[in-house]
N, C-alpha and C positions, 0 to 999 in steps of 0.2 A: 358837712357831707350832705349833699342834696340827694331825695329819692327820687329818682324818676319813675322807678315802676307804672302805679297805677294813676293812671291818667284821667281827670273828669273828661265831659266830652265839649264844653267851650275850648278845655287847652287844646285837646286832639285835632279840634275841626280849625285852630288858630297853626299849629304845626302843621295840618295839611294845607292853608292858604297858603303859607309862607314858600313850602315844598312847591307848590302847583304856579305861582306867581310868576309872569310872564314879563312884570314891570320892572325886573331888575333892575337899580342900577349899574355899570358895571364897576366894581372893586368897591361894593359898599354892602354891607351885610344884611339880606332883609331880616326885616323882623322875625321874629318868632312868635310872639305873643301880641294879642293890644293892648294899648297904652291904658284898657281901663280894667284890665288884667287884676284880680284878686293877687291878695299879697301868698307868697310860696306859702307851702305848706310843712313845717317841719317834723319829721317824725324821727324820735328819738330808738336807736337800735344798741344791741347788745355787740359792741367789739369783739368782745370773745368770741363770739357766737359767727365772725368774720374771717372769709378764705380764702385766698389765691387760689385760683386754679386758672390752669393753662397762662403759662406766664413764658414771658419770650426774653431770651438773654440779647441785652443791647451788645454791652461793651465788647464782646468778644467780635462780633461780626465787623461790629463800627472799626475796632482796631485795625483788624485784618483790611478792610479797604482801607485803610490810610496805611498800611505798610505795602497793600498792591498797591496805590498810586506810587508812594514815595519810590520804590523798588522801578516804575513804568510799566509795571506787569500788564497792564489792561494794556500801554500803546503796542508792548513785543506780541500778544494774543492778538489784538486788531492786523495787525502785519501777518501773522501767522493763519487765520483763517481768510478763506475770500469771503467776498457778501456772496447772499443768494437771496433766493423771495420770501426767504423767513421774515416774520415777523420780529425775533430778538435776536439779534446774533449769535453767532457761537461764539464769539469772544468772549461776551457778556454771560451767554450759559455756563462757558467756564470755571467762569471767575463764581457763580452763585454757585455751581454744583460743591467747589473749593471751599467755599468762605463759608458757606451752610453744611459741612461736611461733622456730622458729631465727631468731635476727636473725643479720644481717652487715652489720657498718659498712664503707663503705670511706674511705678519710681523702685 
């Protein structure tokens, strides 16, 4: 587990070159650091002492778009609204208002 928190200020001013670099290549990672870069710094924490918070369920959402696609849900929504000069369609609002909708079963 690496700490990023507190930062010297060689890393920081190496993280803002990299940010600000105008030299990109394209589809090629620039640097973050330079090559004469001190070795990391490790710092030992307490597990226990470790939390989740604000944490996002994948599977359910992920599912549900693969049962809108398999279903065509998204092509019969694309049919069903027109375009207009929105930015995201209503189709697509649809489907996130649906798919992002808290359920709660009770049994």
């Amino acid at each position: 587990m690496a700490y990023l928190g507190q930062l010297n200020d060689a890393t920081r001013q190496g993280i803002k070159r990299a940010a600000l670099s105008k030299n990109k290549p394209e589809f090629v990672q620039a640097r973050l650091f330079d090559d004469d870069c001190a070795e990391p710094e490790w710092v030992e924490i307490n597990g226990n002492a470790v939390r989740v918070e604000n944490e996002k369920a994948f599977g359910g959402p992920w599912l549900a778009l693969e049962l809108v696609k398999l279903l065509k849900l998204d092509d019969f929504l694309q049919e069903q609204f027109t375009d207009g000069n929105e930015h995201v369609p209503w189709s697509l609002v649809s489907l996130i208002l649906v798919i992002c909708r808290p359920w709660s079963f009770e049994l």
